[in-house]
C-alpha positions, 0 to 999 in steps of 0.5 A: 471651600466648606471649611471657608464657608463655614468661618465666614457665615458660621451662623449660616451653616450646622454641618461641615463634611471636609473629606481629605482636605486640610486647613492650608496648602502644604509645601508639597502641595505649593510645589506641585502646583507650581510646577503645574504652572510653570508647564502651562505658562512655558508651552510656546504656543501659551501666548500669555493665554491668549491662544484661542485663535491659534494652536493651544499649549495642549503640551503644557497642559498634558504636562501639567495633569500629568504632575498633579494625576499622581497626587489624586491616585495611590501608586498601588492604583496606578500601577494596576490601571498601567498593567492594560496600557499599550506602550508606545513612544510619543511622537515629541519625544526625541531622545527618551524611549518609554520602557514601562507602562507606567510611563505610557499610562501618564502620557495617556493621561495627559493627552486624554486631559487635553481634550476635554480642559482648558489651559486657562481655566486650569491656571485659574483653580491653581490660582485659587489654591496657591492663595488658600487662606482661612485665616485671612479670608476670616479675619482671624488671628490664629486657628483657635479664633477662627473656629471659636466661632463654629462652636454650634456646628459640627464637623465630620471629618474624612481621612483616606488613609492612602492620600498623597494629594491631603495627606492624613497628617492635614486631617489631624492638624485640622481634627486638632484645631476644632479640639483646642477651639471647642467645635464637635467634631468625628474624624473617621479614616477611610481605608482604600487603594485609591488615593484621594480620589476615593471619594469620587470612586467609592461613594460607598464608604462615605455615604452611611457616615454623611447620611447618619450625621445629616439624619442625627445631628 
């Protein structure tokens, strides 16, 4: 979303801070989604999304998180938040018997999920994902004229270098385009053990990059 703002009102904006993102959904990204989807829209109790009066597709959308949690946490991380969990079998599970707190911990996750988000919703900012595209969303031809446009702004770039969600490769491609179109940019790699959700888990390895690049630019 501030790489979109920034293409499309760049004379609005001077400071862009992408932190591990990229310029397009990858194929990955595009599957993993879709499994997403189809999670929540095969749940019997979906209704076509209309189920509000009734049960809710609380399986689908455990399912669901549970397919995207492991792209926003390293498995170093996930391994070690798995070591307190109780193993336990779930009560759906007729066959399969969970051997491993991996296991148990992912189940957690997305009967923890459920609670507190909405099938519908969830579908919707996939919705959003699937269709990311600068390029269109710009009106331009390549990479190199969307950002020729941003030639009066600057971008700090973040990498985490554990990321399976925006892998650091999208952080090149991007660091790449903004070179090939003249836009200053810094692209710092940040070292973790949290994946992707670095950022929200340890502000402290962000903070005095953002603050110096607002303070001096």
């Amino acid at each position: 979303m501030a790489v979109s703002l920034a293409t499309r009102y760049p004379k609005r904006v001077r400071i862009v801070v992408p932190i591990g993102s990229g310029m397009e959904i990858s194929p990955l990204q595009r599957i993993l989604n879709l499994e997403q989807a189809l999670a929540i829209e095969m749940d019997p109790h979906f209704s076509g999304g209309d189920y509000y009066d009734s049960r809710h597709p609380e399986k689908g959308l455990a399912l669901a998180r549970m397919i995207a949690h492991k792209t926003f946490v390293s498995l170093s991380a996930l391994l070690e938040r798995a070591r307190g969990e109780v193993l336990h079998q779930g009560n759906d599970l007729s066959w399969y018997r969970l051997n491993h707190t991996l296991e148990s911990y992912m189940l957690h996750q997305g009967g923890k999920f459920v609670r507190r988000f909405d099938a519908n919703s969830y579908l919707r900012i996939l919705d959003a994902w699937q269709n990311l595209d600068l390029l269109g969303d710009a009106g331009a031809s390549d990479y190199t004229d969307l950002f020729s446009r941003c030639q009066d702004q600057r971008m700090l770039i973040f990498t985490i270098d554990s990321d399976v969600s925006f892998y650091p490769e999208e952080q090149e491609r991007l660091s790449m385009a903004l070179k090939s179109a003249g836009v200053r940019h810094l692209r710092i790699t940040v070292h973790s053990d949290k994946g992707h959700d670095s950022f929200l888990l340890e502000p402290e390895l962000f903070h005095p990059h953002i603050a110096h690049a607002l303070d001096t630019w």
